[in-house]
C-alpha positions as CSV (number, residue, x, y, z in Angstrom):
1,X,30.9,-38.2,12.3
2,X,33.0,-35.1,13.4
3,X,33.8,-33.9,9.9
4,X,29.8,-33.9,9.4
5,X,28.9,-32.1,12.1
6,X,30.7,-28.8,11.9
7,X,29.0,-28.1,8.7
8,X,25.6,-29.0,9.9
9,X,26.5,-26.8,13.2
10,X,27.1,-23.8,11.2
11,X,24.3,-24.6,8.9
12,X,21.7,-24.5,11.5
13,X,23.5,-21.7,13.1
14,X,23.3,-19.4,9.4
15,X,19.7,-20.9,9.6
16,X,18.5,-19.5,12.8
17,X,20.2,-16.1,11.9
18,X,18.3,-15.8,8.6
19,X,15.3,-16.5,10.2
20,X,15.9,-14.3,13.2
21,X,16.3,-11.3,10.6
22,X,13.5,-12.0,8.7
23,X,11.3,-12.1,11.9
24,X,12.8,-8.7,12.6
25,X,12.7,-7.3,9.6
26,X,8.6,-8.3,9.3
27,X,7.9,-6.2,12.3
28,X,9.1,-3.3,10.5
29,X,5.4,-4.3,8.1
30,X,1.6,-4.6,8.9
31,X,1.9,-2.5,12.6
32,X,-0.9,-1.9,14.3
33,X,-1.1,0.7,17.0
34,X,-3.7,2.6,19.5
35,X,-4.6,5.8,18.0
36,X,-4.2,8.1,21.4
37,X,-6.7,10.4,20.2
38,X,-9.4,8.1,19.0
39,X,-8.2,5.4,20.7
40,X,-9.4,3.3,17.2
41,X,-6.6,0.7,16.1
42,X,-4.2,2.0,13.3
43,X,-1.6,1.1,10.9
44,X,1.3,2.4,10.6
45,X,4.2,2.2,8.4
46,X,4.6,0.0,4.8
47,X,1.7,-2.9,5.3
48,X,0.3,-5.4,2.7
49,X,-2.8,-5.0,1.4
50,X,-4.5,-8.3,3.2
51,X,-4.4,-6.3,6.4
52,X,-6.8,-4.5,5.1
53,X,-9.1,-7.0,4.2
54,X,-8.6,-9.8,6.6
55,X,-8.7,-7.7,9.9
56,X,-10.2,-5.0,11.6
57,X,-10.2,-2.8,8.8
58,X,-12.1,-5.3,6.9
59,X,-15.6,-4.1,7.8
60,X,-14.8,-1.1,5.5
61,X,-12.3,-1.6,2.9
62,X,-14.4,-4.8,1.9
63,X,-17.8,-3.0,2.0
64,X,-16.4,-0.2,-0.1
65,X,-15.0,-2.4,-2.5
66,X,-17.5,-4.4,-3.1
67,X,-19.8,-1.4,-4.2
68,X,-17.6,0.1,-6.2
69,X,-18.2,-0.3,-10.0
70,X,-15.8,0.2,-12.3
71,X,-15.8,2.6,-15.5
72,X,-14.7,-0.1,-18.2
73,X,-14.9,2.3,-20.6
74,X,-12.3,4.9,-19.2
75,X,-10.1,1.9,-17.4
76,X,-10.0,0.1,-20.9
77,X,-8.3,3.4,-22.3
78,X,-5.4,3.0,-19.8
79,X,-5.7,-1.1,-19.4
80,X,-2.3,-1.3,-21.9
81,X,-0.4,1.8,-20.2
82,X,0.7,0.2,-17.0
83,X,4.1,-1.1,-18.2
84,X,6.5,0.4,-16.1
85,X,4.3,1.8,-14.0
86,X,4.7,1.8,-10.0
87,X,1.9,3.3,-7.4
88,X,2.9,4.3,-4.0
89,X,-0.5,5.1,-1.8
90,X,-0.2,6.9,1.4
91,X,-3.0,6.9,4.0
92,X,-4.9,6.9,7.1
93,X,-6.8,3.9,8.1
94,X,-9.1,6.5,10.4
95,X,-9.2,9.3,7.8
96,X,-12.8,8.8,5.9
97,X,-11.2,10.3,2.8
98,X,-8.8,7.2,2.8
99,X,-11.3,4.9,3.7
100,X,-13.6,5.6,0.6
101,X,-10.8,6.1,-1.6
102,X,-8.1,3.5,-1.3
103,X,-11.0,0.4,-1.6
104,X,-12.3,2.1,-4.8
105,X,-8.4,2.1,-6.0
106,X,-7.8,-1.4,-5.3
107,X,-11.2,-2.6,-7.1
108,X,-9.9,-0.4,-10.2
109,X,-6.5,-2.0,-10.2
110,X,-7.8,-4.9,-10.0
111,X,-10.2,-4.5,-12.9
112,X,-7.2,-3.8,-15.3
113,X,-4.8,-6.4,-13.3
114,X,-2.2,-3.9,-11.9
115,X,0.7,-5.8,-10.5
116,X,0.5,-6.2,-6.5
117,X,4.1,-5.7,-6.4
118,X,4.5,-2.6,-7.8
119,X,2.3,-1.3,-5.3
120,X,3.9,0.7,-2.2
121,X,1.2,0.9,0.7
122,X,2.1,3.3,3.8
123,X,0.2,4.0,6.4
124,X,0.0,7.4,8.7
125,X,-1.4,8.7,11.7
126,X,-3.2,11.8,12.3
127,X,-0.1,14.2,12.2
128,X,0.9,12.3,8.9
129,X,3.9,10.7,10.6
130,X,4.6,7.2,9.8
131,X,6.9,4.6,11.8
132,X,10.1,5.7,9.9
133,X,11.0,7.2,7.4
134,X,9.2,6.2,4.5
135,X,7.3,9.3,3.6
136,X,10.0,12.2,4.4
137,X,10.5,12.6,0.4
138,X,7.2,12.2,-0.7
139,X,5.7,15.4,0.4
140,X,2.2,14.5,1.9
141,X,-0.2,16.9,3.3
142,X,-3.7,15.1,2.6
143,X,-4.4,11.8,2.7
144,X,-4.9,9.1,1.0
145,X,-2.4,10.7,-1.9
146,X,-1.6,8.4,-4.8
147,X,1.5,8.7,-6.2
148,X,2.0,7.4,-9.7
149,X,5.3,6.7,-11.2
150,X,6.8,5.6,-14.7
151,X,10.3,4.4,-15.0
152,X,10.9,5.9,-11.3
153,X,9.6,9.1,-12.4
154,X,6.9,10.6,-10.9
155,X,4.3,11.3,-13.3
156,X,1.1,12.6,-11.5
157,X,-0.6,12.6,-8.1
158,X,-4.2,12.2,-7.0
159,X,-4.6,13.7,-3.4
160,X,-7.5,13.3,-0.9
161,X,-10.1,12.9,-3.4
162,X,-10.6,12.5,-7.6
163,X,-10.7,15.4,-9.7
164,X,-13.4,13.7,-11.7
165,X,-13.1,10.4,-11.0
166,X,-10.6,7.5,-9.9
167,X,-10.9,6.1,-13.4
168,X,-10.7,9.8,-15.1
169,X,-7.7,10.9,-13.2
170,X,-6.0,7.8,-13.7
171,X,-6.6,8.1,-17.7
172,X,-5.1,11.7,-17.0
173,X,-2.0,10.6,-15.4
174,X,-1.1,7.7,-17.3
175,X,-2.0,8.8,-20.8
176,X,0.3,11.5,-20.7
């Protein structure tokens, strides 16, 4: 019964320690804070996109969403060019500009089934400081900026707004 018991000990004990990193490790994701300004709840830092949905940003990421209607005709010229393509969008869930932009994004990916995991989200505050360090490289100055990538190349940007439109600068960008 001794010989058995050691292993199982340590076991449990590699266990615990896996899970007590993981636990850490998810704080790190999906933080919400008080906005001292505003004093309106606020992510900040890399979060999922089901926060935005399921929470207290649901009222308008879902609303936006669900109005948005896609240009098939301009997503179907870019539906095959998303092979090795990554996306990393940075925003504000208090900035308007974000909020009408990033739920119009999402409907569009969806439309020509982009890949969830090759999708970076980060979230700001007001001074366009996240938790850590996950934008020092990127450059942002406006929010919500979209930052597309091929191969882990950075191939274009849409910032704040659409040139023409999501679908348009899109085509733009990956049709180069």
């Amino acid at each position: 019964m001794k010989t058995y018991l050691i292993p199982i000990l340590f076991f449990l004990f590699a266990v615990t320690l896996g899970a007590q990193g993981s636990t850490d490790a998810n704080k790190l994701k999906n933080t919400i804070v008080v906005d001292s300004a505003s004093h309106q709840r606020i992510l900040l830092g890399y979060f999922d996109r089901n926060v935005l949905q399921d929470t207290s940003f649901s009222w308008w990421f879902n609303s936006v969403y669900d109005m948005k209607e896609v240009d098939s005709t301009t997503a179907s010229t870019f539906i095959n060019k998303i092979d090795n393509i990554s996306i990393i969008i940075v925003m504000g869930t208090r900035c308007s500009d974000s909020r009408s932009v990033v739920p119009k994004l999402f409907k569009i990916l969806d439309y020509i089934k982009f890949p969830e995991d090759k999708i970076s989200l980060i979230a700001v505050g007001r001074k366009k400081k996240s938790l850590g360090h996950e934008i020092d490289n990127l450059k942002i100055d406006l929010v919500p900026t979209i930052i597309f990538y091929r191969k882990q190349q950075e191939i274009g940007r849409i910032i704040e707004s659409p040139a023409e439109s999501l679908e348009k600068d899109i085509a733009k960008i990956l049709l180069k």
